[in-house]
BAFI-332545 format. One record per atom (N, C-alpha, C, O): x, y, z; residue in three letters; atom name; residue number from 1. Coordinates in Angstrom, 3 decimals, decimal comma. Layout:
BEGIN
[pt [X Y Z] 'ALA' 'CA' NUM]
...
***
This chain:
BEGIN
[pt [99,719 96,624 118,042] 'UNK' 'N' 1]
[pt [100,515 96,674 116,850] 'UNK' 'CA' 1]
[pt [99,631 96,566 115,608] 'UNK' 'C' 1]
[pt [99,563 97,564 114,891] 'UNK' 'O' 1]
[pt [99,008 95,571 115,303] 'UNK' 'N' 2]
[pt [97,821 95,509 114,634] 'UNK' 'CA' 2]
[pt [96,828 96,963 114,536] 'UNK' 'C' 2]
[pt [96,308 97,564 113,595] 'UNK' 'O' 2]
[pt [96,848 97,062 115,246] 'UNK' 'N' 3]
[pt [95,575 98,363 115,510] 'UNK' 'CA' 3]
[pt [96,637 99,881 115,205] 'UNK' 'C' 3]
[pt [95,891 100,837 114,991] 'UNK' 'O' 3]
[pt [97,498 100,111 115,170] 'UNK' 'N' 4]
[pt [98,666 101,137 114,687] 'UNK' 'CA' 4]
[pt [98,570 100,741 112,906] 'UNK' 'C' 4]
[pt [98,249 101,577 112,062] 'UNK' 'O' 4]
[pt [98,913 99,343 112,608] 'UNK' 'N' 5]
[pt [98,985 99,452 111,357] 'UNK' 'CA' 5]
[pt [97,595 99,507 110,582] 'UNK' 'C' 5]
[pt [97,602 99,863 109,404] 'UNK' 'O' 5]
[pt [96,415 99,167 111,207] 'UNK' 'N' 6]
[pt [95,461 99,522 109,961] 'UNK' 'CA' 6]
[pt [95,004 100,892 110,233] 'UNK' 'C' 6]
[pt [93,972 101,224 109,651] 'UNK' 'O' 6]
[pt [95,665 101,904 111,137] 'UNK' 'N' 7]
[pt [95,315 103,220 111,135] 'UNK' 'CA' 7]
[pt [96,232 104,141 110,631] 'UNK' 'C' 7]
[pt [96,049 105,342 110,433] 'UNK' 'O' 7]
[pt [97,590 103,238 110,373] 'UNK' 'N' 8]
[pt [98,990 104,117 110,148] 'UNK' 'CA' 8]
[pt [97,995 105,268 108,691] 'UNK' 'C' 8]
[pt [96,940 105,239 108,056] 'UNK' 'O' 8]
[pt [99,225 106,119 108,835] 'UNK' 'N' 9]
[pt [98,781 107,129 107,650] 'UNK' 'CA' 9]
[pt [99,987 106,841 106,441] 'UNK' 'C' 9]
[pt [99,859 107,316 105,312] 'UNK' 'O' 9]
[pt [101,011 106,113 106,784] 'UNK' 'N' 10]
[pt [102,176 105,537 106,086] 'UNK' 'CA' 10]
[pt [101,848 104,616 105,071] 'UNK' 'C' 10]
[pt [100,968 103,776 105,255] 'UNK' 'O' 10]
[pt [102,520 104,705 103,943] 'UNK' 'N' 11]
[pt [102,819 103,806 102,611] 'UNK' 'CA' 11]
[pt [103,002 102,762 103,184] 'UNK' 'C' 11]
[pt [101,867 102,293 103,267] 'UNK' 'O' 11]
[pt [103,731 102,022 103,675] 'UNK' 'N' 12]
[pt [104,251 101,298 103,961] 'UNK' 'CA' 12]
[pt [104,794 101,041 105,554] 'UNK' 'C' 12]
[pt [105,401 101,985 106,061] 'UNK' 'O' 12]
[pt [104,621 99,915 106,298] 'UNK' 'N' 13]
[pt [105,030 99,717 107,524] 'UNK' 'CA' 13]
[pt [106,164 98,466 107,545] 'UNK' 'C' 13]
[pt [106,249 97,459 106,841] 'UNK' 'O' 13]
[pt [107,091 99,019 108,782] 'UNK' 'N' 14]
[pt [108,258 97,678 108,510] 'UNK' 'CA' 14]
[pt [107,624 97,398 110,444] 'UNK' 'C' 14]
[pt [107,266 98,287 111,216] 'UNK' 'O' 14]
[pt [107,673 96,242 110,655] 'UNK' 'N' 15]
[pt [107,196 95,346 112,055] 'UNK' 'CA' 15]
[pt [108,813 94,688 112,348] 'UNK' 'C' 15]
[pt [109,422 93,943 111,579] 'UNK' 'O' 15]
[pt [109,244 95,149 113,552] 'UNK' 'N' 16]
[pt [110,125 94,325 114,229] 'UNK' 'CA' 16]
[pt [109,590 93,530 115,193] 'UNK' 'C' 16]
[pt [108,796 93,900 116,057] 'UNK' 'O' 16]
[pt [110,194 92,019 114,983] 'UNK' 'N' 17]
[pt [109,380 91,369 116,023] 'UNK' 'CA' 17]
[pt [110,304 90,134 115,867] 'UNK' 'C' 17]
[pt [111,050 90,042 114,892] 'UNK' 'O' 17]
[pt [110,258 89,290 116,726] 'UNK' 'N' 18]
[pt [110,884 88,020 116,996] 'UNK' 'CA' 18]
[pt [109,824 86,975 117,301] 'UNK' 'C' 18]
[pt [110,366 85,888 117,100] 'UNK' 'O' 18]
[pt [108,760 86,819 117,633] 'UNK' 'N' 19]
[pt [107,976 86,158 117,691] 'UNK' 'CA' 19]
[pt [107,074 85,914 116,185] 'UNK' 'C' 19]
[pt [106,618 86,746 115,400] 'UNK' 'O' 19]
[pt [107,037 84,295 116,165] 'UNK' 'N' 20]
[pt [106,311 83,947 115,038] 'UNK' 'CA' 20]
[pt [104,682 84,138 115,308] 'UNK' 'C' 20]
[pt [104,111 83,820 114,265] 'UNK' 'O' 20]
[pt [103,924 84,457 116,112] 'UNK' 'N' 21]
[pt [102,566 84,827 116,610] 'UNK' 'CA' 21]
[pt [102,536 86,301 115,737] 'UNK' 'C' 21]
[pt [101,452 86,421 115,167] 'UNK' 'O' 21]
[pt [103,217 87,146 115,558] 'UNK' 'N' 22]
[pt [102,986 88,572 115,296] 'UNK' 'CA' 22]
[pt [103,078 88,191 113,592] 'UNK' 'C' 22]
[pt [102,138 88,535 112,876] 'UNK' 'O' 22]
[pt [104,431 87,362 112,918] 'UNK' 'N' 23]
[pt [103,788 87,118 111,688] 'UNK' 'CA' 23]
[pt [102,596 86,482 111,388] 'UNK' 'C' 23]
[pt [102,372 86,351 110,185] 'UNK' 'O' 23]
[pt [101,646 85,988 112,282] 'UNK' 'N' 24]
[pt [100,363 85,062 111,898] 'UNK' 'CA' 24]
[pt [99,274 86,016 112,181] 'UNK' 'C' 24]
[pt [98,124 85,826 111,784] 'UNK' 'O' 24]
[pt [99,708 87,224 112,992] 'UNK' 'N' 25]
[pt [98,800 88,249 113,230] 'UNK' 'CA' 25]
[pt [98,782 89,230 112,120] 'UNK' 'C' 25]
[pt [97,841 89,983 111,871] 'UNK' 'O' 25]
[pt [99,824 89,162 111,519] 'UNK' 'N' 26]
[pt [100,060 90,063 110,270] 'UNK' 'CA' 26]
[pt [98,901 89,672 109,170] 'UNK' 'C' 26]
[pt [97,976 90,289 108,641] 'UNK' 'O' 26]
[pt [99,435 88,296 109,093] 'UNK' 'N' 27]
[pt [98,819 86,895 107,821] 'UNK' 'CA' 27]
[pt [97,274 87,227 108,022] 'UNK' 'C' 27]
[pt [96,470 87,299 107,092] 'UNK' 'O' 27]
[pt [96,972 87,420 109,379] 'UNK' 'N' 28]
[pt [95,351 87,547 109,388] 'UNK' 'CA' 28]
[pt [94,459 88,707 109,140] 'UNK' 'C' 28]
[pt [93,294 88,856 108,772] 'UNK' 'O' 28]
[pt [95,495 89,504 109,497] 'UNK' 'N' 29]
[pt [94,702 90,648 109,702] 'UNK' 'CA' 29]
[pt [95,128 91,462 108,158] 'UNK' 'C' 29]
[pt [94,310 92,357 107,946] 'UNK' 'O' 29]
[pt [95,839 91,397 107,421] 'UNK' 'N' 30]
[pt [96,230 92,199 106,913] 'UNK' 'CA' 30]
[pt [95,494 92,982 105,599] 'UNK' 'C' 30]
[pt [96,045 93,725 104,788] 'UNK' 'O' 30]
[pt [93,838 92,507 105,663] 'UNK' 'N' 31]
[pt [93,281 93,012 104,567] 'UNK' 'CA' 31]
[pt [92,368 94,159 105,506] 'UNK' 'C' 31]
[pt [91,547 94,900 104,965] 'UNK' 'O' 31]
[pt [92,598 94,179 106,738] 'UNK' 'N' 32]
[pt [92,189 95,336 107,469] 'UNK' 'CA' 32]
[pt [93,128 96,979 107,342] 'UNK' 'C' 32]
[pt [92,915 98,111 107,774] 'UNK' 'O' 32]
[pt [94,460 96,200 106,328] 'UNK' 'N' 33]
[pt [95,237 97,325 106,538] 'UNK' 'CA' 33]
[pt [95,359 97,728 105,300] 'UNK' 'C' 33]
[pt [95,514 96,949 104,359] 'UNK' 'O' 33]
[pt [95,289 99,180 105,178] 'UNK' 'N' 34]
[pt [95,217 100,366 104,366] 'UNK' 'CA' 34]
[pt [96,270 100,117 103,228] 'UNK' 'C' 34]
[pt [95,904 100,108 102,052] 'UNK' 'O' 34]
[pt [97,372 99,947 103,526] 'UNK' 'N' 35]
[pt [99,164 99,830 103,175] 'UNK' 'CA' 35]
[pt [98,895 98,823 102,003] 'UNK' 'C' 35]
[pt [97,929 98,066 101,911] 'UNK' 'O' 35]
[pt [99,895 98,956 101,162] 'UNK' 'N' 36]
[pt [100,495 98,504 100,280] 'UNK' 'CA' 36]
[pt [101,330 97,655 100,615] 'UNK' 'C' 36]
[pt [101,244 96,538 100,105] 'UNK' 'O' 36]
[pt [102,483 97,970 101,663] 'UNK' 'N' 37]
[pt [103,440 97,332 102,027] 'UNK' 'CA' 37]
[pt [103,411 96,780 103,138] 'UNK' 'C' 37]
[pt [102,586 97,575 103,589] 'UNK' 'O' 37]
[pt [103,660 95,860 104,286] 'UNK' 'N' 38]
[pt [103,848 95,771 105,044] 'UNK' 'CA' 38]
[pt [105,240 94,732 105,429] 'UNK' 'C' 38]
[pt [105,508 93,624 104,964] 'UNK' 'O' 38]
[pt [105,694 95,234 106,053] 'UNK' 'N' 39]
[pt [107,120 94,074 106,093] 'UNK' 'CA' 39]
[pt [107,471 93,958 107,584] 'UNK' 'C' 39]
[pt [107,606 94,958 108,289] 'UNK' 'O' 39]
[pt [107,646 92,424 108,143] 'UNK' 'N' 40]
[pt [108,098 92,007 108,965] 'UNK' 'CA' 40]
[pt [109,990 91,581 109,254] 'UNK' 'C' 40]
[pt [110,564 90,651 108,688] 'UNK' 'O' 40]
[pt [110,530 92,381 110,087] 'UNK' 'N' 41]
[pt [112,049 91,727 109,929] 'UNK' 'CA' 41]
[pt [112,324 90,760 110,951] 'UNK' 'C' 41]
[pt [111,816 90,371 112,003] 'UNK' 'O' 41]
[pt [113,717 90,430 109,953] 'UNK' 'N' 42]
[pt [113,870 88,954 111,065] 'UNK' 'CA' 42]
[pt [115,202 88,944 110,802] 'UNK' 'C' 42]
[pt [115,897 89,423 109,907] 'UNK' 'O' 42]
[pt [115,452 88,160 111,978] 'UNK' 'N' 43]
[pt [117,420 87,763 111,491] 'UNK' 'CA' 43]
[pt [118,087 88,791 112,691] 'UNK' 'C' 43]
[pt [117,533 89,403 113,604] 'UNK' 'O' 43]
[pt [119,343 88,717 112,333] 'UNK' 'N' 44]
[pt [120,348 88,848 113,376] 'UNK' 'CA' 44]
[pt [120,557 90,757 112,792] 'UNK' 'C' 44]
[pt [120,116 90,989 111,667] 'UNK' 'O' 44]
[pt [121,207 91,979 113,582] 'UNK' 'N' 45]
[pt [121,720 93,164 113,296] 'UNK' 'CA' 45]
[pt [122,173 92,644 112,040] 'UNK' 'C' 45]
[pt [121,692 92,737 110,911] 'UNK' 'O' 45]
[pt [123,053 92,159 112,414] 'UNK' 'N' 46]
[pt [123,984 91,914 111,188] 'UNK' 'CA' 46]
[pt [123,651 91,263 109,844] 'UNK' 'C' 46]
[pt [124,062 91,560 108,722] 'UNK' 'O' 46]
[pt [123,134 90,675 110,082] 'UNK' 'N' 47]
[pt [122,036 89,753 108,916] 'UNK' 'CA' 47]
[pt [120,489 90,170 109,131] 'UNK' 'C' 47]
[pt [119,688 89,492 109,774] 'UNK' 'O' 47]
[pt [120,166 91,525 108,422] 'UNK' 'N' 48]
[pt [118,745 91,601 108,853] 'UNK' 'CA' 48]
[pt [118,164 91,352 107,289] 'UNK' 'C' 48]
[pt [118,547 91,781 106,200] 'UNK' 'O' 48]
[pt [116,905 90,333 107,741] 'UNK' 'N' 49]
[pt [116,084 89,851 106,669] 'UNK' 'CA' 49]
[pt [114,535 90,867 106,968] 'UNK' 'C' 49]
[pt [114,174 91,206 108,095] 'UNK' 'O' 49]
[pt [113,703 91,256 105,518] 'UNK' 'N' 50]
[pt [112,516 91,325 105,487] 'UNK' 'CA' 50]
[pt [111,711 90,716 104,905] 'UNK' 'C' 50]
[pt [111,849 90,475 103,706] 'UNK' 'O' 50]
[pt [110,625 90,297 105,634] 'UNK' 'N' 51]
[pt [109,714 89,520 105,262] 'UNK' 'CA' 51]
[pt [108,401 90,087 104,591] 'UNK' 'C' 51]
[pt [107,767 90,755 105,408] 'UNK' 'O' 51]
[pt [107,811 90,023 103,370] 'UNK' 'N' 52]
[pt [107,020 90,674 102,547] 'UNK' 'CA' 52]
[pt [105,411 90,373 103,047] 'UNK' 'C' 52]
[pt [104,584 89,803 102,334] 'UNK' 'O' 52]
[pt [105,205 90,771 104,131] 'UNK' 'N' 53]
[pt [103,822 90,524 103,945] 'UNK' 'CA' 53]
[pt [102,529 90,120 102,935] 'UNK' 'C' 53]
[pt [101,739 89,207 102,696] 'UNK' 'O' 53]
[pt [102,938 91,606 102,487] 'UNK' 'N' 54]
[pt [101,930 91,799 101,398] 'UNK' 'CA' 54]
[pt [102,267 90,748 100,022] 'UNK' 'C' 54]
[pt [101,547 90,933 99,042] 'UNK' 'O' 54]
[pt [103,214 89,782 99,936] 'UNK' 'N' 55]
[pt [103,279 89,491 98,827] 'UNK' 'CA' 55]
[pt [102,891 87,839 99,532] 'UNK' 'C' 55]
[pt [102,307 87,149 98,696] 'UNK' 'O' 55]
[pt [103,026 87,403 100,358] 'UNK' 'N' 56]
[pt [102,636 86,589 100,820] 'UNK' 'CA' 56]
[pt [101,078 86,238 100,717] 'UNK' 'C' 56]
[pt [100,724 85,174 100,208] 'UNK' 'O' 56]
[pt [100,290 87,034 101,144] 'UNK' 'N' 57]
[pt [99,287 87,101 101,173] 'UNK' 'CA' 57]
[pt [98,480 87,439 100,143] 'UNK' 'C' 57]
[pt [97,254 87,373 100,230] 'UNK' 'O' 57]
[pt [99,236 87,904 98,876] 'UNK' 'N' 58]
[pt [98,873 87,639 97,384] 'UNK' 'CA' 58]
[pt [99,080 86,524 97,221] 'UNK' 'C' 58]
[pt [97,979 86,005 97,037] 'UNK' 'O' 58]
[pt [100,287 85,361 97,139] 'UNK' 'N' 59]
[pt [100,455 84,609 96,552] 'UNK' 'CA' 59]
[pt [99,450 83,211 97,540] 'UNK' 'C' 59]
[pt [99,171 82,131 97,019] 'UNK' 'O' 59]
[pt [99,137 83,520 98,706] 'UNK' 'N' 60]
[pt [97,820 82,208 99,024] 'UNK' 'CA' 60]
[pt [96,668 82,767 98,908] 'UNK' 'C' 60]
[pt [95,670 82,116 99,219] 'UNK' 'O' 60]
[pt [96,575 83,792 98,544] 'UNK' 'N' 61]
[pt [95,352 84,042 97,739] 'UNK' 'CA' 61]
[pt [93,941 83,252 98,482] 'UNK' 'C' 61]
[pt [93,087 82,636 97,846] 'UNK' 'O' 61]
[pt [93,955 83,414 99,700] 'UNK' 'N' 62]
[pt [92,713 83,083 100,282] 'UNK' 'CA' 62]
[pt [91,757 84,111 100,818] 'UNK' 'C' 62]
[pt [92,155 85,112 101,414] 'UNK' 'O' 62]
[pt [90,479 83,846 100,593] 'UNK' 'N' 63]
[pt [90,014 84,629 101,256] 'UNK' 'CA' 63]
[pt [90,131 85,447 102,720] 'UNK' 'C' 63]
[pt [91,038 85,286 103,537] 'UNK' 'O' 63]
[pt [89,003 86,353 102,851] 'UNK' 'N' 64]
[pt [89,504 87,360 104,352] 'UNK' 'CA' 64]
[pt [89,572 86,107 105,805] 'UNK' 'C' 64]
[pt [90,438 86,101 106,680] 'UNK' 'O' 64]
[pt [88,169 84,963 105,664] 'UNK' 'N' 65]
[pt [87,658 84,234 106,527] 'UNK' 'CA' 65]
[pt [88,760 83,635 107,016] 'UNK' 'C' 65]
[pt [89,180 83,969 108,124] 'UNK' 'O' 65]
[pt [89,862 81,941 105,708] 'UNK' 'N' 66]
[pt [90,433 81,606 105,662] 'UNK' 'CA' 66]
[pt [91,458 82,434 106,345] 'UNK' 'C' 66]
[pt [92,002 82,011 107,365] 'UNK' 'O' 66]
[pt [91,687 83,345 105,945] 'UNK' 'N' 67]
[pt [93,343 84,071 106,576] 'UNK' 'CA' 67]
[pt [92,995 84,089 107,814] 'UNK' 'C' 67]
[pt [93,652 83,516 108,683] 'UNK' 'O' 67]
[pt [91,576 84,961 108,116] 'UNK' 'N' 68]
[pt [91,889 84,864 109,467] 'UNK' 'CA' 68]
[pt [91,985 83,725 110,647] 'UNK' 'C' 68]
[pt [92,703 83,840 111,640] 'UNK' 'O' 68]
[pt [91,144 82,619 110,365] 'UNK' 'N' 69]
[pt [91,065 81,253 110,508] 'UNK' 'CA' 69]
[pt [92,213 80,442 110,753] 'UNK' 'C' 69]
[pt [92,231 79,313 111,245] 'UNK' 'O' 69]
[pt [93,695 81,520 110,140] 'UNK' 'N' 70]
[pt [95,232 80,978 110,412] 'UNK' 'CA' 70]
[pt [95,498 81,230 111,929] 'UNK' 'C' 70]
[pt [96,189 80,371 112,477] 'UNK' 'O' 70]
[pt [95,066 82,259 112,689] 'UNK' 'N' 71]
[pt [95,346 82,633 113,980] 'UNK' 'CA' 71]
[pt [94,704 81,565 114,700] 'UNK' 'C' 71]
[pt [95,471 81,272 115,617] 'UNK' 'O' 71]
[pt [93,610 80,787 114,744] 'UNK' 'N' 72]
[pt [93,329 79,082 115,369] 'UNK' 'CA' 72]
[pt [94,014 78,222 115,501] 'UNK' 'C' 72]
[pt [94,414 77,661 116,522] 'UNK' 'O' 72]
[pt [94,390 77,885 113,453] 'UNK' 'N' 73]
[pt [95,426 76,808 113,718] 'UNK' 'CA' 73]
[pt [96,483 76,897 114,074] 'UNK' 'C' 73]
[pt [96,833 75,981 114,818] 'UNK' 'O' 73]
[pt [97,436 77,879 113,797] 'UNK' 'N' 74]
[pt [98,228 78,413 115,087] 'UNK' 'CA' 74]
[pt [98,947 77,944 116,350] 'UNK' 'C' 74]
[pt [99,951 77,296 116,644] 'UNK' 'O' 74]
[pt [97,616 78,798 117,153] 'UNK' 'N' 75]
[pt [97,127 78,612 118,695] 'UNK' 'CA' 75]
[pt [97,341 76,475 118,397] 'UNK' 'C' 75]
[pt [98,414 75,975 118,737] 'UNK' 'O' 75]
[pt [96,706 75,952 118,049] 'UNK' 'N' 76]
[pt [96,400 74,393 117,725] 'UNK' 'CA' 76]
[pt [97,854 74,066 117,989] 'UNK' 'C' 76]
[pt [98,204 73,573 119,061] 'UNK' 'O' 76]
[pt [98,801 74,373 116,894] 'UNK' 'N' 77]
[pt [100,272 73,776 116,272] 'UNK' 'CA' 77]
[pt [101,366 74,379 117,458] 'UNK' 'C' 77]
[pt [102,571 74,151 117,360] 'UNK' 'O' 77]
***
């Protein structure tokens, strides 16, 4: 999944997933990816939420090391 999105040729990617591991894979990896956008959904059919990657990862503003360094503590928690 990872490896699709930093090769996509797309503006923007939306990630369906139910597992919180794939948003921390997002969180880490995501300065490998090309995109502007990337969005994770969550929630029920009926109640579907998206989750902003990319704005996330502006607003902690950590370096590439740090982000990726989130997929450890993680695994840890």
């Amino acid at each position: 999944m990872i490896l699709y999105c930093t090769e996509s040729q797309a503006c923007s990617i939306v990630i369906a997933a139910r597992n919180t591991d794939v948003l921390v894979l997002l969180l880490a990896h995501f300065h490998k990816m090309p995109r502007e956008k990337v969005l994770l959904t969550a929630g029920t059919t009926a109640n579907r939420k998206y989750i902003p990657i990319h704005t996330i990862v502006k607003r902690l503003a950590f370096d590439n090391n740090k982000m990726e360094s989130i997929t450890a503590f993680h695994a840890i928690t």
